[in-house]
Phi, psi and omega in degrees: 000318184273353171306329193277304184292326173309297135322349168274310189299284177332260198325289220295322204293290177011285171299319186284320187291000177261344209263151189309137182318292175327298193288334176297353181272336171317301168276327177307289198323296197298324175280343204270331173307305186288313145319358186258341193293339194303135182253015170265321185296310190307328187268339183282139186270321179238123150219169165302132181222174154187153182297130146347132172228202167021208182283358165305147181305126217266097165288017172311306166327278182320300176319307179281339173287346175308313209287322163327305184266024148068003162298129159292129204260113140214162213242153148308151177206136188279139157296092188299346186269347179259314216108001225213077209319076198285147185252109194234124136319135177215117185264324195205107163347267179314330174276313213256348174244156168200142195324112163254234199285147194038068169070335195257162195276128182260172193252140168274127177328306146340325201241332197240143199278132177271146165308140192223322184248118130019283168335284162350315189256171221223343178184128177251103149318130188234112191283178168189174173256312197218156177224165190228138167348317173286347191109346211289180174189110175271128158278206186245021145128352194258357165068045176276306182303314123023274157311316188284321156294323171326278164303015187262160165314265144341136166268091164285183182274142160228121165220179191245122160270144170207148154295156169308329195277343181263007178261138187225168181288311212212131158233141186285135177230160173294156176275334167304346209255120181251121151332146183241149165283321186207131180280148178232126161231174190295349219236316195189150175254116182260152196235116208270152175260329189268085214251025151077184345169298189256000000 
């Protein structure tokens, strides 16, 4: 299975690292659109987000209209002693964030309040490398989100932004592996039959 999954990972990031500066600013646009359309994203107070790194879709977009659209914002940070995805209040981009694990921008602790229930948010962005019709999703392997989801209580919306080229026919999932409701491409909003785990 994970020889499968690997090999999904491999091709997809690829097929994603060919497409044009232009056109991915084409599509970040057209998707960052579709998510604000969601009447699950319209009804939520708090949500999850997380920053962009590589070639992946730039929530960056998405992020700051939360912050726009007057939603209380949070962002993730990995916790290197657990392991484990500690969760921050985020007011301001600029001040509150900074590079962490791989690059990519984190809320500094310091600066920012942590979320401690879960509970609170109300619609989750969820990142990944490849998604499948049914809800299934490959992330990048370290299975934070996974963990972090695993417990909740509560149903928030789970959802995904992607390119089109990252919806694949099949990903093998884990009993452990948590499903998204809804896919976003630039193109169309699928709505998953399958909602996993929670």
């Amino acid at each position: 299975m994970q020889a499968i999954k690997q090999s999904i990972r491999k091709n997809i990031l690829s097929l994603r690292e060919q497409l044009t500066p232009e056109i991915r600013a084409e599509y970040n646009a057209a998707i960052t659109e579709r998510l604000l359309q969601l009447p699950e994203y319209s009804r939520a107070e708090t949500v999850l987000g997380y920053m962009n790194f590589g070639s992946e879709y730039a929530s960056e977009l998405w992020v700051a209209r939360v912050l726009a659209d007057g939603k209380r914002l949070v962002l993730p940070s990995v916790n290197r002693h657990t392991n484990t995805l500690d969760l921050y209040r985020v007011d301001d981009l600029e001040s509150q964030l900074a590079a962490g694990l791989w690059g990519i921008r984190e809320p500094v602790i310091e600066r920012c309040k942590r979320l401690n229930d879960i509970n609170e948010v109300e619609f989750v962005l969820l990142p990944g490398i490849a998604f499948s019709r049914d809800g299934a999703r490959l992330g990048y392997g370290g299975g934070f989100y996974d963990k972090l989801l695993a417990h909740v209580p509560h149903h928030p919306a789970l959802v995904t932004a992607a390119f089109g080229l990252q919806i694949v026919a099949q990903i093998p999932q884990e009993a452990t592996d948590v499903r998204v409701e809804w896919i976003v491409t630039q193109e169309e909003i699928i709505g998953c039959s399958a909602t996993g785990n929670l």
